[in-house]
C-alpha positions in Angstrom: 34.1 81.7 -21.4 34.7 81.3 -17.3 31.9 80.7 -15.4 32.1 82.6 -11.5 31.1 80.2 -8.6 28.4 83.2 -8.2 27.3 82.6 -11.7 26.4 78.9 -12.1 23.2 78.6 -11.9 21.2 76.7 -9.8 21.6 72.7 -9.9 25.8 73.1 -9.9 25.9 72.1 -6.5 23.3 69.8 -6.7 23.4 68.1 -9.7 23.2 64.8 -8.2 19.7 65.8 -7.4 19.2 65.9 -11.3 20.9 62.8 -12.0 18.7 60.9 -9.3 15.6 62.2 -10.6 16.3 61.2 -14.0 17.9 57.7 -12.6 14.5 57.5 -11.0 12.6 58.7 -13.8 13.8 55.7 -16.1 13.0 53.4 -13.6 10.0 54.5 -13.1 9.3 54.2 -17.2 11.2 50.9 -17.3 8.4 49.5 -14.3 5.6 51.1 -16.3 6.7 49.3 -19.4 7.2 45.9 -17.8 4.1 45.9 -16.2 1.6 48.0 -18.7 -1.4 46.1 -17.0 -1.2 47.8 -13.5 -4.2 48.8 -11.9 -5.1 52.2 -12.2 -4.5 52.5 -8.4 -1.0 51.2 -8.7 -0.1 53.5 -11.7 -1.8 56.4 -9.5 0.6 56.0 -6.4 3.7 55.7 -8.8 2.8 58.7 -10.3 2.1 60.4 -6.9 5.4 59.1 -5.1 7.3 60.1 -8.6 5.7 63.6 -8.4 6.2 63.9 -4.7 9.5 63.4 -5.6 10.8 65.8 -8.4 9.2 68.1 -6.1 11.1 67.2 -3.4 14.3 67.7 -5.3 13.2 70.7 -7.3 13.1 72.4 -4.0 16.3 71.0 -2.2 18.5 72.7 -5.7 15.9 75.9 -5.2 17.2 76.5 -1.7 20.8 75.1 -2.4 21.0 77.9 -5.0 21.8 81.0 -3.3 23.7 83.5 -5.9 21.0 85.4 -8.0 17.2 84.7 -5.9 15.9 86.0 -9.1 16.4 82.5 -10.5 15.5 80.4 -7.5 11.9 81.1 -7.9 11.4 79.1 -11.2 12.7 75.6 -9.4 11.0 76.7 -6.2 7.8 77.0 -8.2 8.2 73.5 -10.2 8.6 71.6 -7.0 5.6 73.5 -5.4 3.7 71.7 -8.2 5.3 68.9 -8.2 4.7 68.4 -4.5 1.2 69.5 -4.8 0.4 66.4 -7.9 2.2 64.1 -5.5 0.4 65.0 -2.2 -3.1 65.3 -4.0 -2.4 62.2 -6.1 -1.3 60.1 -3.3 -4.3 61.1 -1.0 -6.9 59.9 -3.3 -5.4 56.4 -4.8 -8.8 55.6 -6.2 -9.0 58.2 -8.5 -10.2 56.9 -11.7 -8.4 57.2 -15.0 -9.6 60.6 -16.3 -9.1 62.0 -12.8 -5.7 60.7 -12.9 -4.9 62.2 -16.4 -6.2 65.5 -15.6 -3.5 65.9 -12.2 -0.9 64.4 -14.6 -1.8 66.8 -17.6 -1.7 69.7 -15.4 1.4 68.6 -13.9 3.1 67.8 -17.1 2.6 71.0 -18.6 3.1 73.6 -15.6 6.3 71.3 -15.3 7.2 71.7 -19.1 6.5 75.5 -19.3 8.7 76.3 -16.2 11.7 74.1 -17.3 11.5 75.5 -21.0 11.8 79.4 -18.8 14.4 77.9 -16.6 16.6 77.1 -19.4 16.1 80.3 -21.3 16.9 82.2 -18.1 20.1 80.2 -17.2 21.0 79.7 -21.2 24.0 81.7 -20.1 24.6 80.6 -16.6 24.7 76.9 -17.1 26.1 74.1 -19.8 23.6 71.7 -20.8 20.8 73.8 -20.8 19.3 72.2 -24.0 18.4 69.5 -22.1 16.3 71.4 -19.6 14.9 73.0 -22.6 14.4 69.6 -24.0 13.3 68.1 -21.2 10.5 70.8 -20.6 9.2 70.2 -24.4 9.2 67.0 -24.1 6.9 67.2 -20.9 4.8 69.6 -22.5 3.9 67.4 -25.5 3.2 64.4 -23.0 1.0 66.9 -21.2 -0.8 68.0 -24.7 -1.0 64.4 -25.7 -2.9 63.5 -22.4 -4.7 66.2 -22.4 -6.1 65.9 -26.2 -6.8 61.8 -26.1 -8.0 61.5 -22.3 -9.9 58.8 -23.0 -6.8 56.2 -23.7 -6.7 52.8 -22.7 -4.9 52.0 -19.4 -2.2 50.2 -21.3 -1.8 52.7 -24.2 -1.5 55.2 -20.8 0.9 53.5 -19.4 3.2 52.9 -22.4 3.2 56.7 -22.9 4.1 57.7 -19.3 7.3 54.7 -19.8 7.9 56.7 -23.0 7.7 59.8 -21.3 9.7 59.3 -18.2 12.3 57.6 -20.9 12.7 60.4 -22.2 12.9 62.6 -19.2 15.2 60.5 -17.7 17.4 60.5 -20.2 17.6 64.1 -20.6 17.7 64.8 -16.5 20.7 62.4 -16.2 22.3 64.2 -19.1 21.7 67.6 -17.6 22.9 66.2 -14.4 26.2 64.9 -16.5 26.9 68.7 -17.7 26.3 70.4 -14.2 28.5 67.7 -12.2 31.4 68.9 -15.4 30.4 72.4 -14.9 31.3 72.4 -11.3 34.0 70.7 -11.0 35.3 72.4 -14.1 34.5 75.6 -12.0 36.6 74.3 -8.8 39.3 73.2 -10.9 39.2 69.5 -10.8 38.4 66.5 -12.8 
């Protein structure tokens, strides 16, 4: 099935943003392993800057993707929230640890729940949109675990964000992998 240059959804252009957020994603899990006994503070502002972020580049592909508006919205509306966990995260550093999990929880799944609709909206637009999908569950369930066991130790919560951004990574860098294919498959080069 050809895919029109008006019908590639809305990370074709700028897949490398997906690829560096998942590239940045995995390191931010690998730092969060190595050092599981960070402050709280310190494991707030890498959260914040990581949130800040995906934000960030949630919005640069939401205004890059200019075909259908009707599907902008979704990725305009992720890196609203993710900017919004970032700014609030990184303006209050001394937030304790239930604090923190509540701004990650709620990040996590109104994250989860817009990727999961992005990739059932562009299921026929796009290649790879399993791992959006996946992605999105996978950020839900981290969401539902924080949210059910807020009370976690600071190293048990740090080895499940590492897990978690793993995770995401992986499946970012892999989106990123199918969207870079899908446009240059689309213009006809290698």
């Amino acid at each position: 099935m050809a895919i029109s240059s008006t019908n590639s959804g809305p990370f074709t252009r700028r897949w490398w943003t997906v690829l560096l957020r998942g590239v940045i994603a995995i390191i931010f899990g690998l730092m969060a392993f190595a050092w599981p006994h960070l402050t709280i503070g310190t494991l707030v502002l890498l959260f914040g800057w990581y949130a800040l972020f995906h934000g960030v580049s949630a919005i640069i592909g939401a205004i890059g993707y200019r075909p259908e508006a009707g599907n902008r919205w979704l990725l305009a509306l992720e890196g609203v929230v993710g900017i919004w966990a970032g700014i609030v995260t990184l303006r209050s550093p001394s937030t304790t640890a239930v604090v923190l999990i509540f701004f990650v929880w709620v990040w996590a799944i109104a994250t989860g729940i817009l990727r999961i609709v992005e990739a059932i909206r562009l299921r026929k637009q796009i290649r790879g949109e399993v791992w959006l999908a996946l992605s999105g569950v996978v950020t839900v369930v981290f969401g539902l675990m924080l949210m059910l066991r807020p009370v976690a130790s600071l190293i048990a919560l740090a080895w499940v964000i590492a897990a978690y951004a793993l995770l995401l990574g992986l499946f970012e860098i892999m989106l990123g992998l199918e969207l870079r294919t899908l446009g240059h498959a689309r213009l006809g080069t290698t």
